[in-house]
C-alpha positions in Angstrom: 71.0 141.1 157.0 70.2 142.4 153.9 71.5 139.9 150.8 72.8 142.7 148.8 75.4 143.5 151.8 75.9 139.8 151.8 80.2 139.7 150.1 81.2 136.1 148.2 83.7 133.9 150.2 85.2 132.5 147.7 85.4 133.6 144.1 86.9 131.3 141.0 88.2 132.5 137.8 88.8 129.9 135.2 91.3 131.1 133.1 91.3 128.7 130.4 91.5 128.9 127.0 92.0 132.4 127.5 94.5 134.5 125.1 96.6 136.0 127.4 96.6 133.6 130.0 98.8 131.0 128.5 101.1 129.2 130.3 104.7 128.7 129.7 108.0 126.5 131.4 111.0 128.4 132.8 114.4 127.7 132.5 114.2 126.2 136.1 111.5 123.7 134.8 108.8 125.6 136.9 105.9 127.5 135.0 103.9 130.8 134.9 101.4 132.5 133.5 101.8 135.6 132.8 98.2 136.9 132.3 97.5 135.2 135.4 99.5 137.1 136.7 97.8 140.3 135.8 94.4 138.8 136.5 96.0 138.5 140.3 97.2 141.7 140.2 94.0 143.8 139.5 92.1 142.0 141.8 94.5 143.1 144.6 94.2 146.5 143.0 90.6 146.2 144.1 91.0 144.7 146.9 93.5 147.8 148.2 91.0 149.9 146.8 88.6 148.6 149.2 90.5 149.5 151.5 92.1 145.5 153.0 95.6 145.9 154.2 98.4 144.3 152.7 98.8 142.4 156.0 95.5 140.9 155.8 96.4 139.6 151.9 98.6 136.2 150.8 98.9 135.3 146.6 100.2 131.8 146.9 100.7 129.2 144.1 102.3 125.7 143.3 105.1 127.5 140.9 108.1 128.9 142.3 108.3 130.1 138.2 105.1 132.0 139.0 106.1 133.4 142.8 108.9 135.0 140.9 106.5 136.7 138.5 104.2 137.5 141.1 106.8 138.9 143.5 108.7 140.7 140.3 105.0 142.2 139.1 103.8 143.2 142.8 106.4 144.0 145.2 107.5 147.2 143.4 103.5 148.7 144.2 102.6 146.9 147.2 106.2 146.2 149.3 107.2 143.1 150.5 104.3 143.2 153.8 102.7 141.5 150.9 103.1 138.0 151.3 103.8 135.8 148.0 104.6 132.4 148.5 104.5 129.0 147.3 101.4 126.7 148.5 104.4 124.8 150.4 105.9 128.2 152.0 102.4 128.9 153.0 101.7 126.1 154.8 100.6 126.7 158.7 99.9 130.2 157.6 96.5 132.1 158.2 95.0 135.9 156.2 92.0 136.9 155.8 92.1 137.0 152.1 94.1 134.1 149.7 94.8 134.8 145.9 95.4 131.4 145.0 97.0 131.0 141.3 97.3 127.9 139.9 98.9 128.8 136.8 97.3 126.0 134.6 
């Protein structure tokens, strides 16, 4: 194996402090984060590009505020094969690939 063919298994963004990630509370109570959000969405965008299949992908997050985002942003371009769920209405699942957002 050569280390330049070598992919990461996990990759963390820390979104803090950044402009146009800020959070915010929804009438519900729950919260999102809107440049998050986007952040999510063009990795999947390069993802896709690579050529993964939506069936392969989960975004899941503690927010029901921010799998209403995610699903409102996403859905539209990707279908609903694309699973979005809370952390709890993910729980027993299994994909190859998890974009976690934690909003915060």
């Amino acid at each position: 194996n050569n280390e330049d063919d070598l992919i990461p298994i996990m990759v963390l963004v820390d979104t803090s402090g950044c402009v146009d990630a800020l959070e915010e509370v929804v009438d519900s109570g729950s919260r999102r984060n809107n440049g998050e959000a986007h952040i999510i969405a063009r990795h999947l965008s390069k993802l896709v590009e690579f050529g993964t299949k939506m069936e392969d992908i989960a975004v899941i997050t503690p927010y029901s505020g921010q799998v209403a985002l995610l699903r409102e942003m996403l859905w539209p371009i990707y279908g609903r094969e694309l699973e979005i769920r809370s952390v709890d209405g993910f729980q027993g699942g299994e994909k190859e690939i998890v974009l976690l957002s934690l909003v915060r």
